[in-house]
C-alpha positions in Angstrom: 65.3 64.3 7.7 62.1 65.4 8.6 59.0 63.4 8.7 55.4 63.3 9.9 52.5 61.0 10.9 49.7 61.0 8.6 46.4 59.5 9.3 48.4 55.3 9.9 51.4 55.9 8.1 54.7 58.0 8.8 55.0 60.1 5.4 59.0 61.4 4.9 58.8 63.9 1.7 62.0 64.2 -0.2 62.7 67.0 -3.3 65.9 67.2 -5.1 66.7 70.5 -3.7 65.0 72.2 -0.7 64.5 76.0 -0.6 64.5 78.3 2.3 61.2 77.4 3.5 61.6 73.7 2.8 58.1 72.9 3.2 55.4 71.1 0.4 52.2 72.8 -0.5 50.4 71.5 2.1 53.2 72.6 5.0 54.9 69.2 5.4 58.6 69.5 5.9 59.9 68.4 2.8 64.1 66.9 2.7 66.7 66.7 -0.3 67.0 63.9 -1.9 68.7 63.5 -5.6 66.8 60.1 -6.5 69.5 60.0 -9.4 71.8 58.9 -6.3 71.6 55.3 -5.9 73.5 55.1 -2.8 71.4 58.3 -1.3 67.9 56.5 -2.3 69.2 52.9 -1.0 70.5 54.8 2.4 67.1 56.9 3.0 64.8 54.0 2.1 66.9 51.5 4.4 67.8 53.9 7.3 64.0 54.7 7.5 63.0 51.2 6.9 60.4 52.3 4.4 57.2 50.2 3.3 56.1 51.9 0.7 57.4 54.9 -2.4 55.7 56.6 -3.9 57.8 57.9 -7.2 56.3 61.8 -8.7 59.4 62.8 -9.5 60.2 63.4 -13.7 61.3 65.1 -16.3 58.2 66.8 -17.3 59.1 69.2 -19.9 57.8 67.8 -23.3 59.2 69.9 -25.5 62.7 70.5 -24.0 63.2 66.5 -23.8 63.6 66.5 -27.2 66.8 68.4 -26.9 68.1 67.6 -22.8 67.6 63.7 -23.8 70.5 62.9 -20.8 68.4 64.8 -18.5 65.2 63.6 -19.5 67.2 60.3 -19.2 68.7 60.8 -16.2 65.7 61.6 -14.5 63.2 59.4 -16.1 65.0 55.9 -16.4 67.9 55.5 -14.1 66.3 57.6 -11.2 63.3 55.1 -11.6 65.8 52.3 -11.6 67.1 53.5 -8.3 63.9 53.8 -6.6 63.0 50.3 -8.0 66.3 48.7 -7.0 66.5 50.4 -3.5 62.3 49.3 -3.3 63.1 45.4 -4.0 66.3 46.2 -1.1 64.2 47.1 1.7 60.7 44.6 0.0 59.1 47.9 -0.3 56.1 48.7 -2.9 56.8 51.2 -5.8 54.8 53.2 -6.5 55.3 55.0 -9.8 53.7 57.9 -11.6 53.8 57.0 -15.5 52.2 58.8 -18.3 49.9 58.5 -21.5 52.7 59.5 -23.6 54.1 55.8 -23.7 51.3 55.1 -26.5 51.1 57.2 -29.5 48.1 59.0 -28.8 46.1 58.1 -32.3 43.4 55.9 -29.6 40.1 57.2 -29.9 38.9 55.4 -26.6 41.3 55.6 -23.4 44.0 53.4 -23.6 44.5 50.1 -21.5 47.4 48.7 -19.5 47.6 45.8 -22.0 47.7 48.4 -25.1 51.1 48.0 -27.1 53.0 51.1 -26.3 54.5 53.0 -29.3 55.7 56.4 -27.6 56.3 59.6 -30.5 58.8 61.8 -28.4 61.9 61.4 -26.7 59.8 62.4 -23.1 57.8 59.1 -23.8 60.5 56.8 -25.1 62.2 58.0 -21.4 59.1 57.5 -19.3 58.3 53.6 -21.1 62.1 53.2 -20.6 61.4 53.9 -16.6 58.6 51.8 -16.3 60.5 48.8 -18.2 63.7 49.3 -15.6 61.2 49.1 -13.0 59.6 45.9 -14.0 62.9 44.3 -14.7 64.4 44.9 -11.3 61.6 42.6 -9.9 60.3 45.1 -7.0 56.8 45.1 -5.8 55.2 48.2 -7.8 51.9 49.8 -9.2 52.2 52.0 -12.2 49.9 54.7 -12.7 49.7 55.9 -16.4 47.6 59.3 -15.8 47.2 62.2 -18.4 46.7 65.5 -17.9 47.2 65.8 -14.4 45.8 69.0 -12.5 45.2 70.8 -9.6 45.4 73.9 -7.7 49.4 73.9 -7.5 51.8 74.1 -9.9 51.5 74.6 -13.7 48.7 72.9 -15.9 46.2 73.0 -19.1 43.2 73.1 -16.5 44.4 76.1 -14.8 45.6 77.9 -17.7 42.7 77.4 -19.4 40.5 79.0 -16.2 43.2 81.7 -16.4 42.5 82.6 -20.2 39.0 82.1 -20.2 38.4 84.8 -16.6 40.5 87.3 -18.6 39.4 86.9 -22.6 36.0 87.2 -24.2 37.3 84.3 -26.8 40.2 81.7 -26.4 41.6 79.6 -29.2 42.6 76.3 -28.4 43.8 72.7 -30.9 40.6 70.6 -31.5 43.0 67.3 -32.5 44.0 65.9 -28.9 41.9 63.7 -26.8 42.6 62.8 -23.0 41.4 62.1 -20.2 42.2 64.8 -17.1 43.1 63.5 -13.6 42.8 65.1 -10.9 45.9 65.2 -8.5 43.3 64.6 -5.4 41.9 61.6 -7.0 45.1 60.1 -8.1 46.1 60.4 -4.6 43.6 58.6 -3.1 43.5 56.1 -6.0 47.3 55.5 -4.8 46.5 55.6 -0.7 47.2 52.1 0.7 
């Protein structure tokens, strides 16, 4: 396993599977790691004696939760539960990456932490389920509960829409939702410790 010295800490970045150039966005060397493993995330966080994880990993996909409920499952819960368990192992924080989709969305004002979750899809029933299995394990963790996360990688509503809008005269877009867009920079140095 690869790792790298950042600023104070020594940062290891892990991905279920690595391609051929095995390196993140930002050119870190990134190493496999199936966080669905127990015994893998117990052995990487106690072989590196590791202070601190921080947990992005998820089963994203809204729609297609509905129907892959063991992935969504899988990779949402019991992953979460390995981290967690593996965190209280070595007295390492958790950090975890929640969502907005625990609550039911009918909030006209953002929600709180102490808000009564009441999640509408299968995605947020898996993602509440997570953060529940990481409070009853009893590790030191933060949970983030972000919505509409964007930035210049990957997929996301902000960069689609600047996609549409530099190529269309007119775009049509729902005028029901409300939320509140985060910034991957900021969330990262909201989680920087």
């Amino acid at each position: 396993m690869n790792s790298i010295h950042a600023q104070e800490h020594e940062l290891i970045f892990t991905a279920r599977t690595v391609g051929p150039t095995a390196d993140s966005d930002a050119g870190y060397p990134i190493g496999e790691l199936d966080i669905t493993d127990a015994e893998a995330v117990l052995k990487i966080v106690s072989d590196n004696k590791i202070e601190a994880i921080i947990n992005c990993a998820g089963y994203t996909n809204v729609p297609q939760a509905e129907i892959e409920k063991e992935a969504a499952h899988k990779a949402n819960v019991d992953a979460v539960a390995n981290l967690a368990r593996a965190a209280k192992a070595g007295d390492a924080l958790l950090v975890h990456i929640s969502t907005d989709y625990v609550f039911d969305g009918k909030s006209e004002i953002p929600y709180k932490e102490t808000d009564k979750p009441n999640p509408l899809n299968e995605y947020g029933r898996t993602k509440l389920a997570g953060d529940e299995a990481l409070r009853e394990v009893g590790c030191k963790y933060l949970i983030f509960r972000i919505s509409w996360l964007y930035s210049p990688y990957g997929k996301n509503l902000m960069k689609t829409m600047c996609d549409l809008t530099a190529n269309r005269e007119r775009v049509n877009v729902v005028f029901d939702q409300v939320g509140t867009p985060t910034f991957a920079h900021d969330l990262a140095l909201a989680i920087r410790f």
